[in-house]
C-alpha positions as CSV (number, residue, x, y, z in Angstrom):
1,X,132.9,92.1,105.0
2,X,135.1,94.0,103.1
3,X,136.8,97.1,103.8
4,X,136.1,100.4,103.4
5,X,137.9,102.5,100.8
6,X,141.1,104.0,103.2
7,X,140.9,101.6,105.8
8,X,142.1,98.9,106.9
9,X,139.8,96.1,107.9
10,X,140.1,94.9,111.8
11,X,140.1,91.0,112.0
12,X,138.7,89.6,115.1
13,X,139.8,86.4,116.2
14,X,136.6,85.8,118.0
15,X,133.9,86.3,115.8
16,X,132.8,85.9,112.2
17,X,135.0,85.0,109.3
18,X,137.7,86.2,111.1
19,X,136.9,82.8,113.9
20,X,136.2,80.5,111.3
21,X,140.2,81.5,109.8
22,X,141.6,81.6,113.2
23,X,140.4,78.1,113.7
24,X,141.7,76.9,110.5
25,X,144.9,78.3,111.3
26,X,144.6,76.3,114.8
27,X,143.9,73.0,113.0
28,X,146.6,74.1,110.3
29,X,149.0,74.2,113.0
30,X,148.1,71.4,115.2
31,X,148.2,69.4,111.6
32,X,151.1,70.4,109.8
33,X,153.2,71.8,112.2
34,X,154.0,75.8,113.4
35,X,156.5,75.3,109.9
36,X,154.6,73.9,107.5
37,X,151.8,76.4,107.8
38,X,152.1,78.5,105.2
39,X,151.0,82.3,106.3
40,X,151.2,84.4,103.2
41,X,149.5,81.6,101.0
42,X,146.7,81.7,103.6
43,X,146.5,85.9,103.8
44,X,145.9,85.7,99.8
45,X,143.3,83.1,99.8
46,X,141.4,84.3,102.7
47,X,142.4,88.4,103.2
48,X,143.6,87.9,106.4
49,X,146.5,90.2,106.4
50,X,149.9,88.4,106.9
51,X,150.8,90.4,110.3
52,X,147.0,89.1,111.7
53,X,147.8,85.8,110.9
54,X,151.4,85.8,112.4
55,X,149.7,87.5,115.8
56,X,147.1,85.1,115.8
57,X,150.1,82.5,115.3
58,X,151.9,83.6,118.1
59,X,148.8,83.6,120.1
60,X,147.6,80.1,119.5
61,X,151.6,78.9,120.3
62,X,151.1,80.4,123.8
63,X,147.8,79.4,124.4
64,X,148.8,75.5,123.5
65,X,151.7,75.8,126.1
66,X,155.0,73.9,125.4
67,X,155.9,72.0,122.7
68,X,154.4,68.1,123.3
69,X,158.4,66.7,121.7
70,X,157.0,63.1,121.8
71,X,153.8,64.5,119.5
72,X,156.6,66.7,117.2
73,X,158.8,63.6,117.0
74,X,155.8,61.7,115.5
75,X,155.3,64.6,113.2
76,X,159.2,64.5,111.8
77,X,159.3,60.6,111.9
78,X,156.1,60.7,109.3
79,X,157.4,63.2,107.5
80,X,160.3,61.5,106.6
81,X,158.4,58.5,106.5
82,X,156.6,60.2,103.3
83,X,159.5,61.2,102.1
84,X,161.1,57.6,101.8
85,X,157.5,56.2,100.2
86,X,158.3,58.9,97.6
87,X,162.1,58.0,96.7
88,X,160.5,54.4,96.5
89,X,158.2,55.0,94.2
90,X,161.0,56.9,92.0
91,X,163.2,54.0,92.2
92,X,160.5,52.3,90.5
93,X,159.9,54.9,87.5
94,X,161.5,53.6,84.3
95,X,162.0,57.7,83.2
96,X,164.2,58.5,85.9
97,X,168.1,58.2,85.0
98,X,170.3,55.6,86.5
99,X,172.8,58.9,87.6
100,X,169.3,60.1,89.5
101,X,168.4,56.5,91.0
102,X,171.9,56.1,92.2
103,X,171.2,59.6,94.2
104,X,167.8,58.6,95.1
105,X,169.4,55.6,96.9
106,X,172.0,57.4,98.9
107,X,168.6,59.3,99.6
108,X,166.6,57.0,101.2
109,X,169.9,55.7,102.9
110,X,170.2,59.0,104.7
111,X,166.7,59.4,105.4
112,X,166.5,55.8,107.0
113,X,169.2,56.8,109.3
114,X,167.6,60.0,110.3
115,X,164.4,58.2,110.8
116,X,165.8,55.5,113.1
117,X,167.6,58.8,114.8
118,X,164.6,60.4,114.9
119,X,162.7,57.9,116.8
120,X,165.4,57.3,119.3
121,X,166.3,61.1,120.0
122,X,162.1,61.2,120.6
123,X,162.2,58.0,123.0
124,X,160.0,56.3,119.8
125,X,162.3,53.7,119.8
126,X,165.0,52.0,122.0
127,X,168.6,53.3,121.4
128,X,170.7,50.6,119.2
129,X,173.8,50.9,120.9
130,X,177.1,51.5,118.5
131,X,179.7,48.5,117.8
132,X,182.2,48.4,120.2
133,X,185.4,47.4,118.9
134,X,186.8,44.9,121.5
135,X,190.3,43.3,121.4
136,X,192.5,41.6,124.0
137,X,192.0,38.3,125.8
138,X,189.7,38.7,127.3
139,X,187.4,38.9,124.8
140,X,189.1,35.4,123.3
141,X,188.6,34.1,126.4
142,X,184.7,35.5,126.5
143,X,184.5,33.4,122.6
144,X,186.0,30.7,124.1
145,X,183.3,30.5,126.9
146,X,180.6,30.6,124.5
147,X,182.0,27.9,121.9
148,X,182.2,25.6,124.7
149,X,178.5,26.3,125.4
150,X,177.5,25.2,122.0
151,X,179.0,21.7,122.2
């Protein structure tokens, strides 16, 4: 199938090589995501031009219909999850530098937190409701109570 000398090749969606791409970019994007698909990497390996691939892009969006969030916030909690599995195993590499273990740590400490934030924001996970800082007596009396319960 390839093109004639002065003009452009048309690329059907629908049949021949030009399907078997189209559905590749359909798993591609049900897979890694509508930005983790790569479209210029995939125009050079398979001729596809980039602006066919971005149409056919656009099209399989609006054919899929809206976002599924509770599918995407699967797709960023794994990510990340990957991404802490990889710190982890750089912890553990005797040729990495303390300087670049200590930043590896503060790593995987913001990546747990965006994790667990992920989750939540997604309805993965039950929100962990924040300390409240309670003073007054009240609260002594409320401590109070519950000593007393314990004897």
């Amino acid at each position: 199938m390839g093109a004639i000398k002065g003009k452009k090749q048309k690329w059907s969606y629908k049949t021949g090589k030009g399907k078997e791409i189209y559905h590749r970019l359909e798993e591609d994007l049900d897979r890694i995501g509508v930005w983790g698909v790569n479209l210029r990497k995939m125009s050079r390996e398979t001729g596809v031009p980039d602006q066919t691939l971005n149409n056919w892009k656009d099209r399989i969006i609006r054919e899929k219909g809206p976002v599924d969030v509770y599918k995407a916030g699967w797709h960023i909690a794994d990510c990340l999850k990957k991404n802490i599995a990889i710190c982890q195993k750089d912890l553990d590499d005797p040729d990495i530098s303390v300087t670049n273990k200590s930043s590896i740590r503060r790593n995987l400490v913001d990546m747990g937190k965006a994790y667990a934030e992920i989750l939540e924001k997604f309805g993965h996970k039950d929100v962990v409701a924040k300390k409240i800082k309670v003073e007054g007596t009240l609260w002594n009396e409320l401590v109070d109570i519950y000593k007393d319960g314990d004897e």
